[in-house]
C-alpha positions in Angstrom: 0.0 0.0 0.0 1.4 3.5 -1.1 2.0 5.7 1.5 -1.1 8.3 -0.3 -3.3 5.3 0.6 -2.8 4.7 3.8 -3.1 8.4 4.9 -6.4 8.5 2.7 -7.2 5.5 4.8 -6.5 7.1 8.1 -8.5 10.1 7.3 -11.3 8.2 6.1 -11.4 6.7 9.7 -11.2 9.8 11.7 -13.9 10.6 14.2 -15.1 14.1 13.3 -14.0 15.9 16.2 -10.6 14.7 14.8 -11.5 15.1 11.0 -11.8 18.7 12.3 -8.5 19.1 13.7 -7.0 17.5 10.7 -8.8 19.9 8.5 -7.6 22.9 10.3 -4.2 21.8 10.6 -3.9 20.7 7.1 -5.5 24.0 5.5 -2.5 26.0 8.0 -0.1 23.6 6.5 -1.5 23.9 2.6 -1.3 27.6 3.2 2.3 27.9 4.5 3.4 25.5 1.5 1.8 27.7 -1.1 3.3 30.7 0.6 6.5 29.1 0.5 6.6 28.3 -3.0 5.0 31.7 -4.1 7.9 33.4 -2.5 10.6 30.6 -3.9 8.8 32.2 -7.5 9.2 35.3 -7.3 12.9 35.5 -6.0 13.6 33.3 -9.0 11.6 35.7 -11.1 8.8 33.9 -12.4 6.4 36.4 -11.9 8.3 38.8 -12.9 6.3 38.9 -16.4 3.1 39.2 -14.0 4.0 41.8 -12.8 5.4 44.1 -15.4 1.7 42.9 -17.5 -0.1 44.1 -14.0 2.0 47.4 -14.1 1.7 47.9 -18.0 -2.4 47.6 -17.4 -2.4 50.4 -14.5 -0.6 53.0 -16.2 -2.8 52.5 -19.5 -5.8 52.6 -17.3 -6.9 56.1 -18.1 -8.8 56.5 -14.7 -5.7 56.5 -13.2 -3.8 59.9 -12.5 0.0 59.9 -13.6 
């Protein structure tokens, strides 16, 4: 059994008061991981494109002031 399984297992056969502790902690952990790579991205520069396109569409935005 792959290691995938067996945690899908486990939380399959959490009570719900634990189900609900596992939720929380997971979404903290999800969030932290995703923060984590989003700021690995943009030292390396990968949004850098983003972010000039962002920049290019608020100055032609002519409700903005110069």
């Amino acid at each position: 059994m792959s290691d995938v399984k067996a945690i899908e297992d486990a939380v399959r056969a959490l009570p719900p008061e634990d189900l609900a502790e596992f939720r929380r902690w997971f979404a903290e952990f999800d969030h932290a991981a995703w923060d984590a790579q989003l700021q690995q991205d943009a030292a390396a520069g990968k949004l850098d494109a983003l972010a000039a396109e962002a920049r290019a569409d608020y100055r032609s935005d002519p409700r903005k002031a110069p």
